[in-house]
C-alpha positions as CSV (number, residue, x, y, z in Angstrom):
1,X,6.1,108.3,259.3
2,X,4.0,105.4,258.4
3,X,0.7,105.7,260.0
4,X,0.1,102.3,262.9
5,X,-3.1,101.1,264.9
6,X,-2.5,100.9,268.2
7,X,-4.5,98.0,269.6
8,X,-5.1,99.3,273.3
9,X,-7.9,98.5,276.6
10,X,-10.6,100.5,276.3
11,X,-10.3,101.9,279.7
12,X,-7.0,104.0,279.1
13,X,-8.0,107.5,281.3
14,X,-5.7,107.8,284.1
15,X,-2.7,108.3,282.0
16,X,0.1,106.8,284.6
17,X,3.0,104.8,284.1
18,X,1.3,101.7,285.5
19,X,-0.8,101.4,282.6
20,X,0.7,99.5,280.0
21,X,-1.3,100.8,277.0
22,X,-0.7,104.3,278.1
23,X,3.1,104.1,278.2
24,X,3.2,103.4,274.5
25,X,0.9,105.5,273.5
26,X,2.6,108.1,275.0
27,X,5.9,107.3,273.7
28,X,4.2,107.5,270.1
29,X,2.6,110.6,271.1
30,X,6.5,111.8,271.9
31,X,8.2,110.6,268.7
32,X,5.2,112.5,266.5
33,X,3.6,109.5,265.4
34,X,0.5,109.0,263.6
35,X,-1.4,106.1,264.7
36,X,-5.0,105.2,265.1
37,X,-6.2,104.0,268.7
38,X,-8.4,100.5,268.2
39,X,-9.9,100.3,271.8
40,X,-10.6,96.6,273.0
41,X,-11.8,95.7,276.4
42,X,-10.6,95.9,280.0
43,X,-9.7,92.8,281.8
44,X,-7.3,89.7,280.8
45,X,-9.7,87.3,279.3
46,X,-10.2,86.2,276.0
47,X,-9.9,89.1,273.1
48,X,-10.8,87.2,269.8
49,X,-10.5,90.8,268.1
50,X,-6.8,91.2,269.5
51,X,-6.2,87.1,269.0
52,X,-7.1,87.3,265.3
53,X,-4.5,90.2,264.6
54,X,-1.6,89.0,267.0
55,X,-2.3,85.7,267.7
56,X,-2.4,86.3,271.2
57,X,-4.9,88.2,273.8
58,X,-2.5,90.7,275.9
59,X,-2.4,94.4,274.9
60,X,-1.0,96.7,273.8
61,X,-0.3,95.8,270.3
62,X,0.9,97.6,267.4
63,X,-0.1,96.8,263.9
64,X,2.4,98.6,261.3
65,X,1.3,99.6,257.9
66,X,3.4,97.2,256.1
67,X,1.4,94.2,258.3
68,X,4.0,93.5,260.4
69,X,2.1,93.0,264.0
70,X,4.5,94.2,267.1
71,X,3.7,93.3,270.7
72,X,6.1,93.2,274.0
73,X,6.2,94.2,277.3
74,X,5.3,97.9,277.0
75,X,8.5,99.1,278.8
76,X,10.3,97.5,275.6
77,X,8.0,98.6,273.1
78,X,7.8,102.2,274.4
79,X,11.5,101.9,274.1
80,X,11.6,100.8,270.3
81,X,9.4,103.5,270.0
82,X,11.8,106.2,271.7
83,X,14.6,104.4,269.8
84,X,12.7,105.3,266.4
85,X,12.6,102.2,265.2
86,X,8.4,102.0,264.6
């Protein structure tokens, strides 16, 4: 499988279903695969780092290997995920 970056908070630890980095993470954990974690910082403020990949500030964001950049609510993205399509 084509090696991602997950763009994540920083803060990911308690490893609950509340926390919307760690549901996809997981669910690439589940499907086997690779990715590399690019940790960015807690809160909801401005992320210039995130902005400049995605265009936008909220996380979790996946960047694919062909360049595509991927972000939605992380119930939908852990779900692409599960469905094999990343």
């Amino acid at each position: 499988m084509a090696k991602v970056k997950l763009h994540r908070c920083s803060w990911t630890f308690l490893h609950t279903e509340i926390d919307a980095c760690w549901k996809v993470q997981k669910a690439l954990d589940e499907q086997g695969v690779e990715y590399e974690v690019v940790k960015h910082g807690f809160g909801k403020g401005k992320r210039p780092s995130v902005e400049s990949v995605s265009g936008q500030s909220k996380l979790p964001v996946l960047e694919l290997q062909d360049g595509e950049v991927y972000r939605e609510e992380s119930a939908e993205m852990a779900a692409r995920i599960r469905a094999g399509h990343i």
